[in-house]
Structures are given as C-alpha cells and as structure tokens.
C-alpha positions in Angstrom: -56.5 176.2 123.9 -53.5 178.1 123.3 -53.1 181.7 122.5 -52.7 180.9 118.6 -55.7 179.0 118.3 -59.1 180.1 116.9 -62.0 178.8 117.6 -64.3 177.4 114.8 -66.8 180.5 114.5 -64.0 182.8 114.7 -62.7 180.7 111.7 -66.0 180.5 109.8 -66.3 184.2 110.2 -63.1 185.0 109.1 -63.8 182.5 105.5 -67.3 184.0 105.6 -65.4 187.8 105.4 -63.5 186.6 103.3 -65.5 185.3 100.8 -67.9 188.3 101.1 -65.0 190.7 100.1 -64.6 188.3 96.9 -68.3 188.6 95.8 -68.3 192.6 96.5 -65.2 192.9 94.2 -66.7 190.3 91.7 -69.5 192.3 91.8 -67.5 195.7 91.8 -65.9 193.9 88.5 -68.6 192.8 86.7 -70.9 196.5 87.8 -67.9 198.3 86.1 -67.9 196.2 82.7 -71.6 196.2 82.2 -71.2 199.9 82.9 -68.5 200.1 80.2 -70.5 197.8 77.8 -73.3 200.2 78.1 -71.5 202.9 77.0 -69.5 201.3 74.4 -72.9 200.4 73.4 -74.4 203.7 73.5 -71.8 205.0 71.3 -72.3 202.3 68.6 -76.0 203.0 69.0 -75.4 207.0 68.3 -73.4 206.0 65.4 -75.3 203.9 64.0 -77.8 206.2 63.9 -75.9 209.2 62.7 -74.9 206.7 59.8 -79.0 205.8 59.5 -79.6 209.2 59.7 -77.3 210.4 56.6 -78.5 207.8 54.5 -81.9 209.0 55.1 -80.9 212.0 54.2 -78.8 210.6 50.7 -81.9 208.4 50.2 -84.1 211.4 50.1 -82.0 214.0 47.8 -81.9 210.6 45.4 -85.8 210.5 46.1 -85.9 214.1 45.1 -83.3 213.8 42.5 -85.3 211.1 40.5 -88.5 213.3 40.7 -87.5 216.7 39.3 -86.5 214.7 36.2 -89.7 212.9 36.2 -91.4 216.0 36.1 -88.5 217.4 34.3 -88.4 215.5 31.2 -90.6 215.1 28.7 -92.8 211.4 28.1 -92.4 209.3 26.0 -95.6 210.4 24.1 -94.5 214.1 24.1 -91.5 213.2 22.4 -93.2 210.7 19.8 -96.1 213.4 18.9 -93.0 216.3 19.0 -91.2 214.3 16.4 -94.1 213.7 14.3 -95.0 217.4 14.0 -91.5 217.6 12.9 -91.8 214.8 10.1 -95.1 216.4 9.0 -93.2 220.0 8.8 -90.4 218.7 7.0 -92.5 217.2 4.3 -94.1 219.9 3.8 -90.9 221.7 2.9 -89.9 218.8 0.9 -92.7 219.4 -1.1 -92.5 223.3 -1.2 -88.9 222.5 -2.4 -89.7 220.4 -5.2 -92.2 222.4 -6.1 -90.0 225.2 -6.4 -87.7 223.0 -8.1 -89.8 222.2 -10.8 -90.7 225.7 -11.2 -87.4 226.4 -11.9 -86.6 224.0 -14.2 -89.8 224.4 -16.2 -88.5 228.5 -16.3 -85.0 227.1 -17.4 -86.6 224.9 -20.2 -88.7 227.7 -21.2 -86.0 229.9 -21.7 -83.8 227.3 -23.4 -87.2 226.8 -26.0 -87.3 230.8 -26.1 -83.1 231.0 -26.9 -83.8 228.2 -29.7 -86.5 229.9 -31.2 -84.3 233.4 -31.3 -81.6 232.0 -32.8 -83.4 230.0 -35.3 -85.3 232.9 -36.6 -82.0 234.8 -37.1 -80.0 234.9 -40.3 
C-alpha cells in the first residue's frame, strides 16, 4: 500500500463520522424547530386564551345585563293589572264627568224655564 491509500476501516470510520455528524445536525435541526413550534404554539395558546378569557368576561356583563332588566322591568301581569286599574279609574271619571255634565245642563235648562217664566209674566 502506498502512502495515499486507506485501508477499509479507516474508510468505514471516516463514512461512519461522517454520517454521525449528519444525524447530530439533523437532529440539532429538527431539536431547534420543535423548540420553535413550541413556542409559536405557546403563544397561540396564551392568546387564545386571553381571547377566551374576554369573551367570558363580554359573556358575563351580557349575562348580567339581561338580568337587571329581568328584575328591572315589570311582567307582563304587572303591566296588564297596571293598565286595568287605570281603565277602571278612567271610567270612573267618565262617569263623574257626565254626571257633572248633566248637572249642568239640567241647571242651564232650569234657568232657561226660570228666564221664560220672567219674561212671560212681564208686561
């Protein structure tokens, strides 16, 4: 053998090195992208649950929102018997009015009669 020449093992070593320094920066690769997947993750994971988070929040002033006015207003019931009081009130003042109406007219007619009968009598 000349000074150039390697033996076998010296040559499968040197593929065998070779090959190992391929897979470490394979590996070294494919370490640093799941590391950076994982953190691109993360972040979308923290946002996503910031964004969860205010519509929680949203969800419950709505939530509270819708309540006070349920407790707020008044039924439907209230309101029906409220306007029925009212409808019984305002007859009664229809009635009072009318009354009063007639009263006034029968005073009108009596002093009309009255009027006639004065000026009849007189010469």
């Amino acid at each position: 053998m000349s000074d150039g020449d390697v033996t076998l093992r010296e040559y499968v070593d040197a593929m065998f090195a070779e090959r190992e320094k391929a897979v470490e920066a394979a590996l070294a690769a494919q370490e640093k992208a799941v590391t950076a997947a994982l953190e691109s993750s993360d972040k979308a994971i923290n946002k996503s649950e910031g964004n969860a988070e205010k519509w929680r929040a949203s969800a419950n002033e709505w939530r509270g929102a819708m309540s006070d006015r349920d407790r707020e207003l008044p039924s439907r019931r209230e309101v029906e018997a409220a306007f029925e009081a009212i409808r019984a009130r305002t007859g009664v003042l229809e009635r009072q009015v009318a009354r009063a109406y007639g009263v006034a007219a029968g005073a009108i007619a009596l002093a009309g009669v009255a009027v006639a009968i004065v000026l009849a009598g007189s010469p």
